[in-house]
Each structure stands twice: as structure tokens, then as C-alpha cells.
TORKOL-4160 file (C-alpha; in steps of 0.2 Angstrom, whole numbers, padded with zeros to 4 digits, m for minus):
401
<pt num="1" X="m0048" Y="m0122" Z="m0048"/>
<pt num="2" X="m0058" Y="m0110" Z="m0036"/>
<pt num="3" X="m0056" Y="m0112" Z="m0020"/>
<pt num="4" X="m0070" Y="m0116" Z="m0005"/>
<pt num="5" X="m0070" Y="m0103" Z="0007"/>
<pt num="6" X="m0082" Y="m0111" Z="0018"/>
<pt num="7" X="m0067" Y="m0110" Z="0033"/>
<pt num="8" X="m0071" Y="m0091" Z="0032"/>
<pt num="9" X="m0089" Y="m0092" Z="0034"/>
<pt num="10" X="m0085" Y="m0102" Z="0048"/>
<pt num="11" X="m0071" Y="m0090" Z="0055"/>
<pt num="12" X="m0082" Y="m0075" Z="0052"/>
<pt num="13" X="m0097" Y="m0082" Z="0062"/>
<pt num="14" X="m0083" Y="m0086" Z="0076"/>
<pt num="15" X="m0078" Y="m0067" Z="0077"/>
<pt num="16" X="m0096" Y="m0061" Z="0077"/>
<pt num="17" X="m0097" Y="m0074" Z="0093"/>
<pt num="18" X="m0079" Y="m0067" Z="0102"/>
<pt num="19" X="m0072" Y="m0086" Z="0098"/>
<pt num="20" X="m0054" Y="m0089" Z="0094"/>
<pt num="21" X="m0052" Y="m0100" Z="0081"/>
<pt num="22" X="m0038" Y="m0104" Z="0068"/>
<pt num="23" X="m0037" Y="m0103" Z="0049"/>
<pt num="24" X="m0040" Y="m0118" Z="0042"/>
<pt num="25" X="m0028" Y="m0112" Z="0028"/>
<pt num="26" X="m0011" Y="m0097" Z="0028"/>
<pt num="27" X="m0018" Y="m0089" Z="0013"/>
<pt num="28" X="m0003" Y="m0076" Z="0018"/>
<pt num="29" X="0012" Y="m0088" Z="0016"/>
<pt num="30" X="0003" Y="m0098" Z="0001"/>
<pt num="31" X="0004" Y="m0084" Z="m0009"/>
<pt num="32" X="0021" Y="m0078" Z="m0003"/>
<pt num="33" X="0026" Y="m0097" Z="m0011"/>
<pt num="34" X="0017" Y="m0093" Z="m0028"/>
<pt num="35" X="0025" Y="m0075" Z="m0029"/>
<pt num="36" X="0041" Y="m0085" Z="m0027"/>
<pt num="37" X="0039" Y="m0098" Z="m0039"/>
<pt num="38" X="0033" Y="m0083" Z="m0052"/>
<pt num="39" X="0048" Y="m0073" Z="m0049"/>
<pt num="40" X="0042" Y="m0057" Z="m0044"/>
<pt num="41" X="0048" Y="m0043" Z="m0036"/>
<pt num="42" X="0066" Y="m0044" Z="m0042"/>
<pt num="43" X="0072" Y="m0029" Z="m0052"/>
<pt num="44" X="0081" Y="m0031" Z="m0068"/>
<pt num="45" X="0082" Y="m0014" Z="m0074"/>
<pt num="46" X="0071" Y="m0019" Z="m0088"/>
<pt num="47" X="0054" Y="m0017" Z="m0082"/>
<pt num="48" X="0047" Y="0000" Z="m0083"/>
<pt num="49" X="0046" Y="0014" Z="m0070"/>
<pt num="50" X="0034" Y="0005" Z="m0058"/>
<pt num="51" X="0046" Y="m0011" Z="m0056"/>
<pt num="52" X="0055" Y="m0004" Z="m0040"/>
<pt num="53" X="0036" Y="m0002" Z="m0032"/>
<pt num="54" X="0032" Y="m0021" Z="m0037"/>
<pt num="55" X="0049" Y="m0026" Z="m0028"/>
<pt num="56" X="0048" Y="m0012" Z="m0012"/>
<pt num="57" X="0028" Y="m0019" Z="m0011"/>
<pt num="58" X="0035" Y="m0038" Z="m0011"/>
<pt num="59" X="0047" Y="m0035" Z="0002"/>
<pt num="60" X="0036" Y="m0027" Z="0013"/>
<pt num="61" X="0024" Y="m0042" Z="0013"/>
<pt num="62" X="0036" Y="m0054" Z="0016"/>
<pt num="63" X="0044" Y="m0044" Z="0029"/>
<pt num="64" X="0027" Y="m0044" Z="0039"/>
<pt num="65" X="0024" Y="m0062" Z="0033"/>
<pt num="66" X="0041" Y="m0066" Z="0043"/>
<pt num="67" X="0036" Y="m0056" Z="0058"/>
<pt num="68" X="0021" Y="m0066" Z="0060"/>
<pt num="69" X="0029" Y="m0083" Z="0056"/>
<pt num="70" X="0048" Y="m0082" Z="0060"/>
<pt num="71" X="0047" Y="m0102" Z="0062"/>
<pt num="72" X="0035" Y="m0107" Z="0046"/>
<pt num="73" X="0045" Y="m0119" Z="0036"/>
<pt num="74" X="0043" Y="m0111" Z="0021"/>
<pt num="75" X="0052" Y="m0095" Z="0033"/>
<pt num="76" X="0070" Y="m0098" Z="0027"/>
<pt num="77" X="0064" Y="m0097" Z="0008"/>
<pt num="78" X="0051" Y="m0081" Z="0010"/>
<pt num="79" X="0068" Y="m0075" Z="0022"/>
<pt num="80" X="0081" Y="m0078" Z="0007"/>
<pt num="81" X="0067" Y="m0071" Z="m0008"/>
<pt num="82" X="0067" Y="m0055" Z="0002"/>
<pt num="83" X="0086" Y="m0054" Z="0004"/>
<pt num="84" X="0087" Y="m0057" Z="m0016"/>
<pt num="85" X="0075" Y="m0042" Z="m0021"/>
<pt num="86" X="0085" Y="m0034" Z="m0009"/>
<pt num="87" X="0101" Y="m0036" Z="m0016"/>
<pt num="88" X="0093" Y="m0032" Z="m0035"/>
<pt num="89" X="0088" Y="m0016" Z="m0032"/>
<pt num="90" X="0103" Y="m0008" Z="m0022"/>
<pt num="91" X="0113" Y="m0007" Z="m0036"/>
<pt num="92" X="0100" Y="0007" Z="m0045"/>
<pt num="93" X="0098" Y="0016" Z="m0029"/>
<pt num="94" X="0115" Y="0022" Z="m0024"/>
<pt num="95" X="0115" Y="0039" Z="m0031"/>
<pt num="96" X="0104" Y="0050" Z="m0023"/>
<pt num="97" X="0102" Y="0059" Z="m0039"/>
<pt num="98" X="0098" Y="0050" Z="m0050"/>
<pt num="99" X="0086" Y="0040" Z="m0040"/>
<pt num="100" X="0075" Y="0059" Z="m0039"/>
<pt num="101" X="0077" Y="0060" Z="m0055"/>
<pt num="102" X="0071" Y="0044" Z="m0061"/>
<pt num="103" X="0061" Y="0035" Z="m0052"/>
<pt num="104" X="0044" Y="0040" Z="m0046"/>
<pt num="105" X="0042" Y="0042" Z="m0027"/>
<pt num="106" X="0038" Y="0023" Z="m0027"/>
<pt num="107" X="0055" Y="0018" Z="m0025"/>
<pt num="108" X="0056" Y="0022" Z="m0007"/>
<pt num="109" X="0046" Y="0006" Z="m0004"/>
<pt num="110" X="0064" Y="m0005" Z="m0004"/>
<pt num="111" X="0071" Y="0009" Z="0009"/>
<pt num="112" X="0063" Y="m0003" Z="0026"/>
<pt num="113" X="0071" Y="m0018" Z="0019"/>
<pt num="114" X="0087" Y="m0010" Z="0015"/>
<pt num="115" X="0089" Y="m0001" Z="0031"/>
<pt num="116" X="0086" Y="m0017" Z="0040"/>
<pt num="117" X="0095" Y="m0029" Z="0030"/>
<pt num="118" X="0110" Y="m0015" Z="0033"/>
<pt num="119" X="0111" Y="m0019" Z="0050"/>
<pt num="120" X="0117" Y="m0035" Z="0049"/>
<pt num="121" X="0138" Y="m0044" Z="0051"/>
<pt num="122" X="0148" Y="m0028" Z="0040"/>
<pt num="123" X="0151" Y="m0035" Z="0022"/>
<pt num="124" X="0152" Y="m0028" Z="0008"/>
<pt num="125" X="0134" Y="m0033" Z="0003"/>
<pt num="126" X="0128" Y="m0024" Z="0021"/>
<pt num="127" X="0138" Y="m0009" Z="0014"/>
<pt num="128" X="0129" Y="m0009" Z="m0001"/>
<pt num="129" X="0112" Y="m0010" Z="0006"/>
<pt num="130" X="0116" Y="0005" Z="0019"/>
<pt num="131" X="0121" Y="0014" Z="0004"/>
<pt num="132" X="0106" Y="0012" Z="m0005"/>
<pt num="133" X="0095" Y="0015" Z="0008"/>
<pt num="134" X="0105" Y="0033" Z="0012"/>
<pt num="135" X="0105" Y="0038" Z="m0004"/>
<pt num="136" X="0084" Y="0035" Z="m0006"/>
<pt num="137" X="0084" Y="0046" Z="0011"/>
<pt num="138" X="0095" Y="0059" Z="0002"/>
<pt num="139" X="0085" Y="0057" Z="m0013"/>
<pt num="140" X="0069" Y="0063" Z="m0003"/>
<pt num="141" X="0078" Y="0079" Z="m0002"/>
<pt num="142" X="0082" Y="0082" Z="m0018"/>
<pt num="143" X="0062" Y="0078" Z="m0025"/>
<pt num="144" X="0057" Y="0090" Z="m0037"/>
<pt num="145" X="0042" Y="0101" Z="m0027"/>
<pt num="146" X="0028" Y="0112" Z="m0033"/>
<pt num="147" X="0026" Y="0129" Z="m0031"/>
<pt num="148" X="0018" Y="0125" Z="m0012"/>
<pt num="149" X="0034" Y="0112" Z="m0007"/>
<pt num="150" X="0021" Y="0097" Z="m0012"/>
<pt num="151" X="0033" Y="0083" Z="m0020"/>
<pt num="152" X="0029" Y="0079" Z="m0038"/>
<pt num="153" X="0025" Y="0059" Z="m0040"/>
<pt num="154" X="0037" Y="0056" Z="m0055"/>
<pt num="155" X="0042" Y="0069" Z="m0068"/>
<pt num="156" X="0026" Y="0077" Z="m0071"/>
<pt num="157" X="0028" Y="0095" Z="m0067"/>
<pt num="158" X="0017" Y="0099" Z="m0050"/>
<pt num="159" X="0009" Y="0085" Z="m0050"/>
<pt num="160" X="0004" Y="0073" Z="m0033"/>
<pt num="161" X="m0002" Y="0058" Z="m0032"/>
<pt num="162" X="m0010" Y="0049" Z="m0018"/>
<pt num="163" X="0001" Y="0033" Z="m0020"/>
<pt num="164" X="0018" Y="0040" Z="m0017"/>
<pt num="165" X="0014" Y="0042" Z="0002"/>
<pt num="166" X="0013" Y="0022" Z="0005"/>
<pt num="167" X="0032" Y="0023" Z="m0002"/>
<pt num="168" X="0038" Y="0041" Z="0007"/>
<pt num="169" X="0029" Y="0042" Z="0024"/>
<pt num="170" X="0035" Y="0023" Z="0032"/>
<pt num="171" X="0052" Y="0025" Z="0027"/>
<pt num="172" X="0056" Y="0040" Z="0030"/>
<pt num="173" X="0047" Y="0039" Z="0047"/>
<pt num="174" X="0057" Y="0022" Z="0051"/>
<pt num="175" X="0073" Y="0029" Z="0042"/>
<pt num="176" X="0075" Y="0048" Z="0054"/>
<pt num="177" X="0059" Y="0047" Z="0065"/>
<pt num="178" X="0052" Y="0034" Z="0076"/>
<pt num="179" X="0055" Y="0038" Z="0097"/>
<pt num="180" X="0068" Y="0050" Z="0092"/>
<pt num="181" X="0067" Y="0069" Z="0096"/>
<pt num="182" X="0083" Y="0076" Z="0088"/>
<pt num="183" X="0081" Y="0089" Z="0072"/>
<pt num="184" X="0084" Y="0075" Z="0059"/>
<pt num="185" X="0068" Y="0067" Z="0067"/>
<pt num="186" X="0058" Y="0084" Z="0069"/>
<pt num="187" X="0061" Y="0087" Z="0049"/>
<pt num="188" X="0055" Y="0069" Z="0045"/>
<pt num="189" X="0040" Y="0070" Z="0055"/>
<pt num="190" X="0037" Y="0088" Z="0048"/>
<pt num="191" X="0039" Y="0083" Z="0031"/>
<pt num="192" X="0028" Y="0066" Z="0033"/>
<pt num="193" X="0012" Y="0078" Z="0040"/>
<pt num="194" X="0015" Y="0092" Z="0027"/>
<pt num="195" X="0015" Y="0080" Z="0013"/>
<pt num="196" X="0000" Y="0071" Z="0021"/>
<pt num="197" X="m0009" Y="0087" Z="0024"/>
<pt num="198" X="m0008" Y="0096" Z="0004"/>
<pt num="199" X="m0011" Y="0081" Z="m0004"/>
<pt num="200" X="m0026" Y="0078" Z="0009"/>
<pt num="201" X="m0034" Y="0098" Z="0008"/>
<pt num="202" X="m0034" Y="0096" Z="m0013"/>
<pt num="203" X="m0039" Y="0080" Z="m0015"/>
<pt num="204" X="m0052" Y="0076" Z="m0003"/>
<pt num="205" X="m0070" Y="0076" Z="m0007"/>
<pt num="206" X="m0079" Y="0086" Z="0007"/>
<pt num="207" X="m0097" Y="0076" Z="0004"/>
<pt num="208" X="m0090" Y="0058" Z="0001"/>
<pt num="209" X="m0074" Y="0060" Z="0012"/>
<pt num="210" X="m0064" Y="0050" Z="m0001"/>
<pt num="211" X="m0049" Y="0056" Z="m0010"/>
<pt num="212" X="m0047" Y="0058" Z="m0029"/>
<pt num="213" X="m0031" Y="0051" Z="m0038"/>
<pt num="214" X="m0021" Y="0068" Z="m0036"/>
<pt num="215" X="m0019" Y="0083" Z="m0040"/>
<pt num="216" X="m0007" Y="0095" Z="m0052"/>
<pt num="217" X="m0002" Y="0112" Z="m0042"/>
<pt num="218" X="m0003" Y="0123" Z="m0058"/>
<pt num="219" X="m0021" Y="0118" Z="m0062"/>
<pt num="220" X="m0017" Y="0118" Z="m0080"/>
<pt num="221" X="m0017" Y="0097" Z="m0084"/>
<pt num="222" X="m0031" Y="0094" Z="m0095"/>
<pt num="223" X="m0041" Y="0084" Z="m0079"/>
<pt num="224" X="m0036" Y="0098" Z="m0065"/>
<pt num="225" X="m0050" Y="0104" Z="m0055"/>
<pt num="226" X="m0048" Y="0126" Z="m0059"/>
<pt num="227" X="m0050" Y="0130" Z="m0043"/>
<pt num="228" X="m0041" Y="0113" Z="m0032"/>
<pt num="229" X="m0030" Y="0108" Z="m0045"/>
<pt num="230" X="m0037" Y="0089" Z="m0042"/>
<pt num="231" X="m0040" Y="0075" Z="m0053"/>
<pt num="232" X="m0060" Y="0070" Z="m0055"/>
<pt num="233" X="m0061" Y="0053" Z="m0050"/>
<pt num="234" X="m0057" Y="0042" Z="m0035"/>
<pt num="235" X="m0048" Y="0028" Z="m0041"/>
<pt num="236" X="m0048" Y="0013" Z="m0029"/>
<pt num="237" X="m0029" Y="0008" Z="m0028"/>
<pt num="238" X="m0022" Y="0026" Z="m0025"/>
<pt num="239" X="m0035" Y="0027" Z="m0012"/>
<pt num="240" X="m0027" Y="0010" Z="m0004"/>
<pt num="241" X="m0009" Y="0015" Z="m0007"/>
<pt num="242" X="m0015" Y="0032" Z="0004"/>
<pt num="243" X="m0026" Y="0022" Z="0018"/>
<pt num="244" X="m0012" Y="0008" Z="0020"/>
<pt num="245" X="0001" Y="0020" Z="0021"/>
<pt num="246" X="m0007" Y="0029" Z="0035"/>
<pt num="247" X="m0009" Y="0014" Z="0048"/>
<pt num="248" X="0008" Y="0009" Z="0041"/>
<pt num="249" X="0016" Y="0026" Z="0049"/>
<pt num="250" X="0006" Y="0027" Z="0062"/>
<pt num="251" X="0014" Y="0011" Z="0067"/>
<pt num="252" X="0030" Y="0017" Z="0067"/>
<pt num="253" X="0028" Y="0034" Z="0077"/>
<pt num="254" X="0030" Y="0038" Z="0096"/>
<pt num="255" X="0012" Y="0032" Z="0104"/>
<pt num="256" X="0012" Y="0047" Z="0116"/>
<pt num="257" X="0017" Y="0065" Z="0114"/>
<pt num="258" X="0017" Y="0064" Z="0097"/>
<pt num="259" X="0005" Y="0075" Z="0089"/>
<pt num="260" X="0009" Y="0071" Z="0070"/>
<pt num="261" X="0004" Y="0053" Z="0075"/>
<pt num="262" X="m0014" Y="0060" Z="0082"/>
<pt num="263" X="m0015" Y="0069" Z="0067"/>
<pt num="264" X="m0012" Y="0054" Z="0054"/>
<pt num="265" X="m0024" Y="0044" Z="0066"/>
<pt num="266" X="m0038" Y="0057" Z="0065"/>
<pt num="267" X="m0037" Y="0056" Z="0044"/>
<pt num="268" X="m0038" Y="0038" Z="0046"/>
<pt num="269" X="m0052" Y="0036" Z="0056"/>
<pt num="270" X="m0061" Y="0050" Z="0044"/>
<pt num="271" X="m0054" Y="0038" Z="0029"/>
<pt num="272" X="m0059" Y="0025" Z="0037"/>
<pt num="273" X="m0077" Y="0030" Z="0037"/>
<pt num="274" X="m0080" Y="0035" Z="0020"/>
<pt num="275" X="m0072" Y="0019" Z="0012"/>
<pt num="276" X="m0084" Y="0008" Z="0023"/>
<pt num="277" X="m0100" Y="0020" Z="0017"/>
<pt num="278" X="m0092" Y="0017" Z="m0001"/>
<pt num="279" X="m0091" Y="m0002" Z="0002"/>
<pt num="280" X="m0101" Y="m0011" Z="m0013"/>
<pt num="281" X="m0117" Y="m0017" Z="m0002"/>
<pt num="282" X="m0118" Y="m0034" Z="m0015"/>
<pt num="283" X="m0102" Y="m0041" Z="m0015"/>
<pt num="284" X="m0090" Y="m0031" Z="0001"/>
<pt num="285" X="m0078" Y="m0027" Z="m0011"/>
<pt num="286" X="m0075" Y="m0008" Z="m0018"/>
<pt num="287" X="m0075" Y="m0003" Z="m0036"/>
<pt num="288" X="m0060" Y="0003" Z="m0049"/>
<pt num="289" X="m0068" Y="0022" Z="m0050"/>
<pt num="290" X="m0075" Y="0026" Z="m0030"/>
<pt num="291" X="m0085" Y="0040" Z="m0036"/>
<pt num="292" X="m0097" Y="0032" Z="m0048"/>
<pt num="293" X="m0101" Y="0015" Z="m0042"/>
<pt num="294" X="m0116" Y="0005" Z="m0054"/>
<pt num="295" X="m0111" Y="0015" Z="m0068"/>
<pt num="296" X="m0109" Y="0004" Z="m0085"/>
<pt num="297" X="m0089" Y="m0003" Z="m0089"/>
<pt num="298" X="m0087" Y="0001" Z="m0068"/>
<pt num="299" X="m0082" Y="m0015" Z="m0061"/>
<pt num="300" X="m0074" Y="m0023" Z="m0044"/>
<pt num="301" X="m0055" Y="m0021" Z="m0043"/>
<pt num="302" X="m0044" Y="m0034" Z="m0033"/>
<pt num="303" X="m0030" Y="m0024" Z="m0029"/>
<pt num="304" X="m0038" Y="m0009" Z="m0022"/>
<pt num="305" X="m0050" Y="m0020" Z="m0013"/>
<pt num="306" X="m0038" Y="m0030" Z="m0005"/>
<pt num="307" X="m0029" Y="m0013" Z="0002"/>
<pt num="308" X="m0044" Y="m0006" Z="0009"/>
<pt num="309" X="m0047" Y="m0023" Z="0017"/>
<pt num="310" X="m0028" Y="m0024" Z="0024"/>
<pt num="311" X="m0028" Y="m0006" Z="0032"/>
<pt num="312" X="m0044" Y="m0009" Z="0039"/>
<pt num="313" X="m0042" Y="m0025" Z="0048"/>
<pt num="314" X="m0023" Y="m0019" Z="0053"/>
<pt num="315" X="m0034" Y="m0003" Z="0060"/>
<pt num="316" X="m0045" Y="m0015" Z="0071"/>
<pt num="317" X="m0029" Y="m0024" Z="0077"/>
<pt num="318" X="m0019" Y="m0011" Z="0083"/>
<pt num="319" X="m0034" Y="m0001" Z="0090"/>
<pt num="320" X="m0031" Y="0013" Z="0079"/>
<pt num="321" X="m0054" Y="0015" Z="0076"/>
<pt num="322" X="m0057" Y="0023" Z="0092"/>
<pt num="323" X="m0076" Y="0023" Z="0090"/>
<pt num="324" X="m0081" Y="0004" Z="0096"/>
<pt num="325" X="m0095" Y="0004" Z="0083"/>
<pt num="326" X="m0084" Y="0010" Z="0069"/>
<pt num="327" X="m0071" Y="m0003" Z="0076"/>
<pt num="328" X="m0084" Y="m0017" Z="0072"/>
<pt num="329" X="m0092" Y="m0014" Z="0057"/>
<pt num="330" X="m0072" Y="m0011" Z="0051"/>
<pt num="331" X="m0071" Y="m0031" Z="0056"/>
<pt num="332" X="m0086" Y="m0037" Z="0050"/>
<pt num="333" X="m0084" Y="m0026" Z="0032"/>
<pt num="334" X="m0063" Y="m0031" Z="0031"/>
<pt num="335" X="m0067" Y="m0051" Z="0035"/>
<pt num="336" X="m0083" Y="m0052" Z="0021"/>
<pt num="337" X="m0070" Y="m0043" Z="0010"/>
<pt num="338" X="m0056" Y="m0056" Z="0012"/>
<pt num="339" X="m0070" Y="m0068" Z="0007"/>
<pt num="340" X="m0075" Y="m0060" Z="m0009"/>
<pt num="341" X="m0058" Y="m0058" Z="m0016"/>
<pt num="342" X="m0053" Y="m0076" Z="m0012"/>
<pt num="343" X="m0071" Y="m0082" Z="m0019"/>
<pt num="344" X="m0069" Y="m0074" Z="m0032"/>
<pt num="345" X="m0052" Y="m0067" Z="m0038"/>
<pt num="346" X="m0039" Y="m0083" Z="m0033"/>
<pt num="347" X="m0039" Y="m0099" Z="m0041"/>
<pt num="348" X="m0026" Y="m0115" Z="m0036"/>
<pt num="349" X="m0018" Y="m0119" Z="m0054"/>
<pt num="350" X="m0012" Y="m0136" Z="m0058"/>
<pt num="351" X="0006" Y="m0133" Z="m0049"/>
<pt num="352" X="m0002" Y="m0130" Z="m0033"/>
<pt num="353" X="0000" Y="m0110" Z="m0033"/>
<pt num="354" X="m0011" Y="m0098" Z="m0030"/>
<pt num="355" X="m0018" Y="m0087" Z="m0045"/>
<pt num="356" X="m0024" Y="m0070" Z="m0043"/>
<pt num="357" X="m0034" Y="m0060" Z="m0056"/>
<pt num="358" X="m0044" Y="m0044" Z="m0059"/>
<pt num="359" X="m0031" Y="m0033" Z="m0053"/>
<pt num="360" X="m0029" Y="m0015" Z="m0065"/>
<pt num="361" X="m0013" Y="m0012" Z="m0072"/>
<pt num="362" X="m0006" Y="0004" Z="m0070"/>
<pt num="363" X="m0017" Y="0020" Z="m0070"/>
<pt num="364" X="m0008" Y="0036" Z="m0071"/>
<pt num="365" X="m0013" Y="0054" Z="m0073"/>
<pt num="366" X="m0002" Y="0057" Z="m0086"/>
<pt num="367" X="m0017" Y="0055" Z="m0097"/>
<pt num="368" X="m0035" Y="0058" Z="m0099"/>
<pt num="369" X="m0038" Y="0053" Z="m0080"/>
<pt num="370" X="m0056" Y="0052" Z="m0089"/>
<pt num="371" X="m0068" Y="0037" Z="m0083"/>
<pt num="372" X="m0067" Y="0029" Z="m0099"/>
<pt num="373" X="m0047" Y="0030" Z="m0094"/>
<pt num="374" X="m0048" Y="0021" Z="m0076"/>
<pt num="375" X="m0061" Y="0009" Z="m0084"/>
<pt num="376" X="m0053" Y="0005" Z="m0101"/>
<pt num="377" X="m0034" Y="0000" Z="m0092"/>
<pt num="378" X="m0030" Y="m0018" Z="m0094"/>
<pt num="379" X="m0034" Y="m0029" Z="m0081"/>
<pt num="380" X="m0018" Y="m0041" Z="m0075"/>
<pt num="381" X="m0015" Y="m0059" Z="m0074"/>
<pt num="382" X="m0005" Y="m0061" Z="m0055"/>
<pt num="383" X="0000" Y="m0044" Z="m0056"/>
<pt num="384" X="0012" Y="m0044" Z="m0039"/>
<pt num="385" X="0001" Y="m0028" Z="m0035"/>
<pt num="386" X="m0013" Y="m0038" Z="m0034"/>
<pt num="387" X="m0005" Y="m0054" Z="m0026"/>
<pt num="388" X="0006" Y="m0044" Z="m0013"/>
<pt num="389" X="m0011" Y="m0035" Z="m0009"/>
<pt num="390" X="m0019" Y="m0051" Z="m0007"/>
<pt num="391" X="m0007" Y="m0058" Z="0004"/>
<pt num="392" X="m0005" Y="m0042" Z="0014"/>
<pt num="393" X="m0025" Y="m0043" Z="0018"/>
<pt num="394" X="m0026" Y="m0062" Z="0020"/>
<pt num="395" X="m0009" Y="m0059" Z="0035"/>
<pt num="396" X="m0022" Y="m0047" Z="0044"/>
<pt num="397" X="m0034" Y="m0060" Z="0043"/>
<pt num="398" X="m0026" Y="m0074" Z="0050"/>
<pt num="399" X="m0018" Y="m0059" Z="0066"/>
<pt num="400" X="m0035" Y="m0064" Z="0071"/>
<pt num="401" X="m0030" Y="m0079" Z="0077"/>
């Protein structure tokens, strides 16, 4: 059943008109419930390489979803689902290792939760989740590099991609970093800007201002620019992973006297820019390939969509646009956004859960990295990349409130 989106129409014209007015619906906490009754983002061991992303991505929207609303009713349930995806993934990430080794940079999305689910009454649960979470840290030291100290995604030799950022910078900025001014927290925030800034210099698109999927060090990959090493085409998730990752570390860092923080907030504000120009004008949504929108088998990708609508709204909010027109047109685009995706993308079932569709499955660079690649991927039935995404953007929407 689709669902009526008048209320945002409503809500929109209300911000154009500075009026405070509340959600008629929590779109956030609806589909934390769905993701819960779907079982997603608890790790088995069973489910590929990118399963420590899909529970590290859960847990971070529940965690925000439990900032926001700490007295929801549905609060103990979302509260004890993150403590459970938690608790399934500590025991593959306790040897520091063996995490390098085999798990693509993605799996230092469980490192927040873990850290703060460490801090709580010393039991041998707590033990286990400060365990985990040190050896992730340690494991940050022990990732492979290319020949200019860049960290290899997974176990691709020399190659970067865009979407390990969103897993490495947060935590390793919440983990050593934040107000601090020892040398542990000067190597973090050191490491955080000089991973930022290679992947940034050989992926970015001087005329568009986007940034291609990634880039391979040797230049020898079969998609690798000769003389940049970079990938061809700017797919729309890795691009989100990248933006989203930025505001989320920005968050975390000193608000004065901390230049790594100006610096992350200037390539925001420059990203920020080029995703909006890159904004499809008919529907307010962005496309799986960036870089060739309106070509034939192109089409409007959910998950990507929702990222660029989350980090731009959370932009707004914590006044990270620093140009007031920038600022608005950053509202308007991120709100008409939110709308698409739930006109088009959710559905209610019979159960009463929310549904969430057109979102790519995994794109990778270990292949072609040719358009007909990006565009011939499957597309997923309530991937939790698309849902978390979802709920992620629709949270943002309802800080408005």
C-alpha cells in the first residue's frame, strides 16, 4: 500500500513559511520497527563480506533514533535490538588481525556502538564489547596501505574506495579523538584528514565537484584513470557513504581550534554544492551513475538518495552550510527528497511494516566498474542499506520539529 505524503507537502510549505510544525507520522522509528521485525543487522557469520556494514549501519540509526526519542515506547525494543547486533558481532572482531585481514574497512561501523555499549556495569559482556572495539581500533593500524599510505578498502591491492570513510573517520574520531589533545588524539586526527584528503585529490571531478567510486594506487586495474588512478563513474551510494561520513565527523571534532574540522567542513560545503547542481530537476532525487544522468538503463537509486538527503538536512541543522543561500536551497532540495523516496520507494505491507525498494545491491570495483556494471547490479527488496538510509533521512526530517 503506498503511502499519502500529503503531511510533507504540508510540512514543507510550513518551513518555506519559518512555522514549527510536527510530523504527522515518525517515519524514523516506523522503520526502525520494520527493520526489527525483518531481522536485520544481526551478524551470523554467514553473510558475505558486507554483513558487518549492514549491522554497523543499523546501529548507528538506532543509536540516533534513541538520542532523538529516549522515551518513544517502541525505545526499550529499538534499545535492546541494538544491544543484540552488538553482542553478534563482537565475537568476529576480537582479533585485531584478523579483522585487517578480513573484513573490508566497513567493519568499523560496530566500533561507536561497541565503544559505548563498553562503558556500561563491568561484566563479562562489557569486557567483550571493549575488546572488540580495541581490537577494530588496533586493526586500523594494521590495514594494508598503498604505495602513498592510502588504506586499501578490502583486499584489492591499492585500491580506495569512497565508502570506507563513513566506517573509519567516526570511529576512530570518537574512539582517540574528540576534545583531546594528547598524541593518540593527534595521530587519529592526522590519519582521519590524510585518508580524506588522497582519496579526495584522486577522486574528485574538478568540473562537476563530485567524486568517482575510488581509485587503485597502481593505476594498473582495468577501470583506473593512467594518470589519477581513479575509477570512471560517480556512483550515487559511495558518494553518500563519503558526504555522510563527513558531517558525521565533523560532529565529533573540537568546534574551535581544530583545523582538521575546518578542513572536513570546507569539503563538505564544496560536496555539498555539487550534489545539489547534480540533483535530478524532475523528481529531487539523484541517480545510480552521478556522472551520466538521462542516459538509457540510468535510473533513481533509494539508497544513495536517501544519504545525500540525510547529510544534507543534518548539514542544515548543525549549521555546518555556512552560506545562508546554500543553507536554504540544502532544506528545500533534502525535504522534496524525503518526499520522493517515501512516494515512491516505501510501501506499508499487510503487517503494518514498512517496505522499502529500488535500492542497488552491492557495487564494487573488483569488476568492470563499466556503466553497464553500476546499471546492470540487481536492485533489492528492504535491503537494510536502503531502509537504514531511509530512516536515517526521515530522523533528520522530523529534527525539524
Amino acid at each position: 500500500m503506498k503511502l499519502n505524503t500529503c503531511a510533507f507537502a504540508a510540512f514543507l510549505a510550513c518551513l518555506d513559511a519559518g512555522i514549527a510544525v510536527a510530523a504527522d507520522v515518525k517515519y524514523s522509528t516506523w522503520m526502525a520497527r520494520s527493520i526489527m521485525n525483518r531481522g536485520q543487522g544481526i551478524m551470523t557469520g554467514k553473510g558475505g563480506s558486507s554483513e558487518p556494514l549492514q549491522a554497523g549501519f543499523t546501529q548507528k540509526v538506532f543509536t540516533a533514533i534513541l538520542e532523538r526519542y529516549p522515551h518513544d515506547p517502541l525505545a526499550p525494543q529499538i534499545r535492546g535490538y541494538l544491544h543484540e547486533s552488538a553482542a553478534s558481532v563482537a565475537p568476529f572482531m576480537l582479533n585485531a588481525t584478523h579483522d585487517a585481514l578480513s573484513y573490508p574497512l566497513d567493519r568499523l561501523s560496530n566500533g561507536n556502538a561497541l565503544l559505548s555499549l563498553s562503558k556500561g556495569p563491568k561484566t563479562n559482556e562489557t569486557a567483550t564489547f571493549s575488546s572488540a572495539a580495541a581490537a577494530l581500533r588496533q586493526s586500523i593500524d594494521l590495514n594494508r596501505r598503498n604505495g602513498e599510505g592510502g588504506f586499501w578498502y578490502f583486499v584489492y591491492p591499492n585500491w580506495s574506495y569512497l565508502d570506507g570513510i563513513y566506517s573509519l573517520a567516526p570511529f576512530y574520531a570518537l574512539y582517540t579523538a574528540g576534545g583531546r589533545k594528547d598524541p593518540e588524539a593527534r595521530k587519529a586526527l592526522d590519519e582521519i584528514q590524510f585518508q580524506i584528503d588522497l582519496i579526495y585529490y584522486h577522486t574528485h571531478n574538478a568540473s562537476s565537484g563530485l567524486l568517482v567510486h575510488g581509485y587503485d594506487d597502481s593505476k594498473t586495474a582495468v577501470w583506473a584513470d593512467r594518470i589519477t588512478g581513479a575509477s570512471p563513474y560517480v556512483w550515487g551510494r559511495s558518494l553518500g557513504w563519503f558526504m555522510m561520513a563527513l558531517v558525521d565527523t565533523v560532529e565529533l571534532l573540537p568546534r574551535s581550534g581544530c583545523k582538521e574540522r575546518d578542513a572536513l567542513l570546507r569539503k563538505y560545503n564544496d560536496i555539498a554544492r555539487a550534489v545539489l547542481k547534480a540533483v535530478d530537476p524532475a523528481t529531487g532525487a539523484w541517480w545510480q551513475v552521478m556522472n551520466e544522468p538521462g542516459r538509457a538503463k540510468n535510473y533513481i537509486e533509494s539508497s544513495g538518495s536517501a544519504m545525500f538527503c540525510t547529510a544534507l538536512l543534518k548539514g542544515v541543522r548543525l549549521g555546518y552550510l555556512k552560506d545562508a543561500g546554500l543553507a536554504m536551497e540544502a532544506k528545500v532540495v533534502g525535504v522534496r527528497a524525503h518526499g520522493y523516496l517515501t512516494d515512491t520507494f516505501v510501501t506499508q505491507n499487510d503487517k503494518g511494516f514498512l517496505d522499502y525498494n529500488g535500492t542497488v545491491s552491492v557495487c564494487s570495483l573488483n569488476s568492470t566498474a563499466s556503466y553497464d556494471y553500476y546499471t546492470g547490479q540487481p536492485l533489492l527488496f528492504n535491503s537494510v542499506l536502503g531502509t537504514a538510509a531511509y530512516a536515517f533521512c526521515s530522523l533528520e526530517m522530523e529534527m525539524f520539529v
